[in-house]
N, C-alpha and C positions, 0 to 999 in steps of 0.2 A: 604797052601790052598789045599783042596783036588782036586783029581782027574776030569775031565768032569764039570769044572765051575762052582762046586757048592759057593755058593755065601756067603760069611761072612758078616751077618751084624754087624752093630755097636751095641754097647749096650746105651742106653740112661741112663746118670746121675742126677739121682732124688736129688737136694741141698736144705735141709734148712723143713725135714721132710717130708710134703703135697706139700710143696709149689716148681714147676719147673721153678729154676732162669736160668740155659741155658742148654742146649746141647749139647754132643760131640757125634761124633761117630768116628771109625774105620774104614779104607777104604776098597773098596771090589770090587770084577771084576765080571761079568754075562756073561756067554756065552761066554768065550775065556780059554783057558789050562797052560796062565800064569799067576803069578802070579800079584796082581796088590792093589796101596798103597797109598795113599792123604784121608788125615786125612775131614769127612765131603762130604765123594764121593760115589753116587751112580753107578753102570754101567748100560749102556746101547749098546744093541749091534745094530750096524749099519748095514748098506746094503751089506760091504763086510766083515762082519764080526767083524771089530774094535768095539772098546770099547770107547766111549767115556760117560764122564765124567759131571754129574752138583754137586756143591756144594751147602752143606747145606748154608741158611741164617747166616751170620758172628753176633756176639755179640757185639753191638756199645759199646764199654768200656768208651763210653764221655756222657752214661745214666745210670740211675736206672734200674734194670732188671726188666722187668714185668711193667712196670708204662708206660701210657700211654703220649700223647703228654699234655694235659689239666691240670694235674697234675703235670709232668715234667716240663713242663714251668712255674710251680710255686713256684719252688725249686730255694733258691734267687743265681744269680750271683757270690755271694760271699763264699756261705756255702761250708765247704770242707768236712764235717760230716753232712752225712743223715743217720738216724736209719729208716729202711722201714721196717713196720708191715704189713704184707700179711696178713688177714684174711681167715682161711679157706674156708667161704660162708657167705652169705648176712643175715642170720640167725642163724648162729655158734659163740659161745663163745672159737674157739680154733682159734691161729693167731701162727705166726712163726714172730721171730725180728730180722732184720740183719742188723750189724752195717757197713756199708761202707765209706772209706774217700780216700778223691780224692788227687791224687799223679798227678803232670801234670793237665793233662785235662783228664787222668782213674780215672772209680771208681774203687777201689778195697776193695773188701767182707774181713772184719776184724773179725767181731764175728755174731755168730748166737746162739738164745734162743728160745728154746719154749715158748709160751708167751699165755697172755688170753685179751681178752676185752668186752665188753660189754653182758652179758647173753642171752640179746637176738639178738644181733649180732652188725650190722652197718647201718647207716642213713648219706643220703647226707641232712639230715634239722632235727638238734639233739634239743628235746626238756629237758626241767628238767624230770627227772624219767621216759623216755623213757627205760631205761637199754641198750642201743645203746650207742656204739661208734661212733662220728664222724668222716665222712672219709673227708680226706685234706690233705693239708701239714703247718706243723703249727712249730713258730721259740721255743727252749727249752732254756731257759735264767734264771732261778731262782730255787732251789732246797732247800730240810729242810730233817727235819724229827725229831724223838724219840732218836737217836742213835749220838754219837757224830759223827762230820765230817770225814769222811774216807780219807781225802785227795781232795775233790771235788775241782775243776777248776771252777766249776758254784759256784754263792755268797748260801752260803747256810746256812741257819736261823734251830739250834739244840734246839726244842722246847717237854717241854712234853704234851703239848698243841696238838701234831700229834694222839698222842694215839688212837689206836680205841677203842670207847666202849665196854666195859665188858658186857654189853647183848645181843652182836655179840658171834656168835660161836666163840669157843675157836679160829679154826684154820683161825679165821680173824684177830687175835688179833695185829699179828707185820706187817699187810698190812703196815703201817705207820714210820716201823722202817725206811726207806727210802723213800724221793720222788723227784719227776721230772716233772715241773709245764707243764704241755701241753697249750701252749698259746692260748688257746679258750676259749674268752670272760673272760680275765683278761686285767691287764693292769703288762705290761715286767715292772722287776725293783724291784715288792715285792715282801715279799713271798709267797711260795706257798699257804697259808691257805690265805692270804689277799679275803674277800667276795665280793671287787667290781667286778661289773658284767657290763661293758660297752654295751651290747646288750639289758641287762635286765634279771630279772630272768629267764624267761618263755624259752630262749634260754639254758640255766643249764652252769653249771662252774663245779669247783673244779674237770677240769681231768688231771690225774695224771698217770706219769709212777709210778710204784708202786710194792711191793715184792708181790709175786705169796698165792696165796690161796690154788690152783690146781684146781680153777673153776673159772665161768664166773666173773664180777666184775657190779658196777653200770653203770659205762660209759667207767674207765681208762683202759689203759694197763699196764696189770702186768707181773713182769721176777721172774726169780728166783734171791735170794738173793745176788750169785755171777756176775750175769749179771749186777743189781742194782749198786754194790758196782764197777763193772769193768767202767760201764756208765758216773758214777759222777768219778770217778779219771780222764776218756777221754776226756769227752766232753768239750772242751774247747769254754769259747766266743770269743776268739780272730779268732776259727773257723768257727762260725755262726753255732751253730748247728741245725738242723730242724730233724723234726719225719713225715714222709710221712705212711699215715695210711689208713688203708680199709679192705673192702672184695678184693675179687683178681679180679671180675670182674670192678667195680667200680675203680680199680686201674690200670687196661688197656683202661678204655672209652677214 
């Protein structure tokens, strides 16, 4: 520390690209010539001089970072694998994916993907060809695709039936080589292409984790190829898995 109290602050740690999943900082003294250390400490100087100390707010490691109580409480008892998609904003097709599993009663952050969903961003009341993502938390139980099984945990249906159409731009072509059924308005159990729609059309289906494009999608979330391929070897049923999804505001209400 230098001379006459000049004060060190901490630096704040940005995780997960846009998105701020916690904070650290470095301790620091104000107004006193020693030096001074506790990890989350601002100083402040008292009447005689002393320094005394408030800590930053602690990181409840028995939650989702950034997810609010409404949400979090919807995350089932049992699940020990949450993939949270942080959406950059309530109108943005860019989101960040972190896969977190619970050791104990912590989460703990395992993998993180840049990711995309809906083009024109996110909706708390998703219709058909909105181009919105729904935000929720919803259970991941059925997987397929174009490409043989990579080892998946989830049942998973290797169909050429996934294919995307060839009068989609080329670089939409292997959205399908992988996917990961998002349980909204399906019914758990088939695969992912299965068209029953238990809410009704008008509410949209068929959303999907899915391999990246580099841009917005119709509704799903997409990763990149080795996220896709890392997802379906993890995610096990015997863990309950869920996908808690949103913009970032909507995912702290």
């Amino acid at each position: 520390m230098r001379k006459n109290g000049a004060m060190r602050t901490g630096l704040a740690a940005m995780v997960c690209g846009a998105v701020v999943l916690a904070l650290s900082a470095c301790g620091g003294a104000e107004g006193g010539s020693g030096s001074g250390s506790g990890s989350g400490a601002k100083g402040h100087s008292g009447p005689r001089g002393e320094v005394a100390r408030t800590s930053a707010p602690a990181v409840d490691p028995t939650r989702i970072p950034d997810v609010g109580d409404r949400l979090q409480g919807q995350i089932p008892s049992d699940s020990r694998q949450v993939l949270a998609v942080y959406g950059e904003g309530k109108d943005s097709a860019d989101s960040t994916a972190v896969l977190y599993t619970k050791s104990g009663t912590a989460w703990e952050k395992t993998s993180v993907w840049a990711a995309h969903n809906g083009k024109k961003g996110w909706t708390t009341d998703h219709h058909e060809d909105d181009k919105r993502s729904p935000v929720g938390v919803f259970t991941l139980s059925d997987a397929g695709g174009v490409l043989d099984d990579p080892g998946a945990l989830l049942p998973y249906a290797q169909s050429e039936t996934y294919q995307a159409p060839h009068d989609w731009p080329e670089a939409y072509w292997h959205d399908f080589d992988y996917v990961i059924a998002i349980d909204y308005n399906r019914i758990e159990g088939n695969p992912p292409d299965d068209p029953t729609r238990p809410w009704g059309d008008d509410k949209g289906g068929g959303i999907w984790l899915h391999m990246d494009h580099g841009s917005g999608t119709s509704a799903c979330v997409s990763l990149p190829k080795e996220g896709m391929e890392y997802l379906l070897r993890t995610l096990d049923p015997r863990q309950h898995p869920v996908v808690v999804m949103g913009d970032k505001a909507d995912l702290k209400a």
